[in-house]
N, C-alpha and C positions, 0 to 999 in steps of 0.2 A: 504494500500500500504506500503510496506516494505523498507524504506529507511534507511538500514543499508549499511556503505558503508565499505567493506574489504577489505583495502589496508591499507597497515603498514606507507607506508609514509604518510598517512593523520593522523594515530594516534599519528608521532610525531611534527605532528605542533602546534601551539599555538592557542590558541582562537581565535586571533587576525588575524591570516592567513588563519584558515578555510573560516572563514567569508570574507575573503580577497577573495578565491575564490569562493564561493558559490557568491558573488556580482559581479568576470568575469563572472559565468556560464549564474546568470541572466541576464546582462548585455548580453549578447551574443543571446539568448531567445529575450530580445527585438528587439535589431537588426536586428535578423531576420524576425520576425514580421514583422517591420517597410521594411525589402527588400522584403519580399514579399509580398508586401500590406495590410497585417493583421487588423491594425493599420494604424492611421496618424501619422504624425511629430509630429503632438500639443499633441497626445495621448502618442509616444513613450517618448518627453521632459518631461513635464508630469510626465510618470513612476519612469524615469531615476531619475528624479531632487527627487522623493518621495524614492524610493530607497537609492539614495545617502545618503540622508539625516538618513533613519531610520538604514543604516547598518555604518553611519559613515564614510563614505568613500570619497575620493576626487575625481573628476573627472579625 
């Protein structure tokens, strides 16, 4: 699978920012899960909290 992504404004953000977003996108991916029954609560905290933790990021 080809995850190249072409848009210029993503080429000029910073390390710090990609990641900044790629952790809404996922972030956004659980949620949905979690609204559409995918997943439990305990399953999406869980994710969220192991997410957080490995991209750095604050709730």
């Amino acid at each position: 699978m080809d995850v190249t992504i072409v848009d210029p404004a993503w080429e000029k953000l910073t390390y710090k920012e990609k990641n900044h977003q790629l952790f809404l996108r996922e972030k956004a991916l659980l949620d949905g899960f979690l609204a559409h029954g995918a997943i439990s609560r305990a399953q999406h905290d869980q994710s969220l909290h192991d997410l957080t933790e490995k991209m750095e990021e604050s709730k």
